[in-house]
C-alpha positions in Angstrom: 0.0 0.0 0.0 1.3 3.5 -0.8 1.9 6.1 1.9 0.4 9.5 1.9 3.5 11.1 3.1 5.3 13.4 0.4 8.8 12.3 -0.7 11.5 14.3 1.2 12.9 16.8 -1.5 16.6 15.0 -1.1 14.7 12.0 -2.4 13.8 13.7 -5.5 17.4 15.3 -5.8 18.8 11.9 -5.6 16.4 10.4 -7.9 16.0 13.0 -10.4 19.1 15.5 -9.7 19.0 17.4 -13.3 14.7 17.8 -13.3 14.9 18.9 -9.3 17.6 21.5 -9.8 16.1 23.2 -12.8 12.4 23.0 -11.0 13.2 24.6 -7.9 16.9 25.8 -7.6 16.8 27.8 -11.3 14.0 30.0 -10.5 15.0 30.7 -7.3 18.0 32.0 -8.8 16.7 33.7 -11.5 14.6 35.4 -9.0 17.8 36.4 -6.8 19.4 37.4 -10.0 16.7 40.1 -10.7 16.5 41.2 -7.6 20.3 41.8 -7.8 20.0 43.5 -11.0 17.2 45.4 -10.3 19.2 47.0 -7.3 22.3 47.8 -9.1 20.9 49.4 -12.4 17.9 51.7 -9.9 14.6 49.7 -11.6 11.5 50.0 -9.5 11.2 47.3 -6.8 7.6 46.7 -7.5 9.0 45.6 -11.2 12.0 43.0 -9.3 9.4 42.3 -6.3 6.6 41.0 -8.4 9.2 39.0 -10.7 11.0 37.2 -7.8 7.6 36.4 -6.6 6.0 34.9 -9.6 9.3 33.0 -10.4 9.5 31.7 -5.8 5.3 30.7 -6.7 6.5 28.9 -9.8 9.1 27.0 -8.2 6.8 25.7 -5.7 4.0 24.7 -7.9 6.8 23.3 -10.3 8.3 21.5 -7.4 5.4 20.0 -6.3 4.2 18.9 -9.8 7.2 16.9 -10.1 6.8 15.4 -6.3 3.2 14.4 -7.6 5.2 13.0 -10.5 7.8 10.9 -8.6 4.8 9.5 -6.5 2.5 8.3 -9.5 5.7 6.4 -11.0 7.3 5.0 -7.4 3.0 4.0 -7.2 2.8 2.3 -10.3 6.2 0.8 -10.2 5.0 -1.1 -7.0 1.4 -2.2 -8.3 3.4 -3.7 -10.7 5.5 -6.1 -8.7 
């Protein structure tokens, strides 16, 4: 029987390193990066604020997408046996 519990996120790494890092470490960084470059060349902060928020929300969603993922395949992988 499958477990409700959610996959630690170092499982995923471990599993899927490649898919895990561009789904939640590359937006957060992206995000960091505009904030960065928003600060050093004066733009508004609403303009940086709203982008490092959309790209944190996607990183989540994209995250857990790809936790749903993991457990639909480890699931099916065991009906099979």
């Amino acid at each position: 029987m499958a477990s409700s519990r959610r996959p630690p996120i170092r499982e995923l790494f471990r599993t899927e390193p490649a898919t895990s890092a561009l789904l939640s470490v590359g937006p957060l960084a992206l995000a960091v990066g505009q904030l960065a470059n928003g600060y050093l060349n004066g733009l508004p902060p609403a303009v940086t604020l709203s982008f490092a928020v959309v790209m944190v929300a996607f990183a989540v969603v994209a995250t857990d997408h790809h936790a749903a993922r993991y457990r639909r395949r480890r699931l099916e992988a065991d009906l099979e046996r």
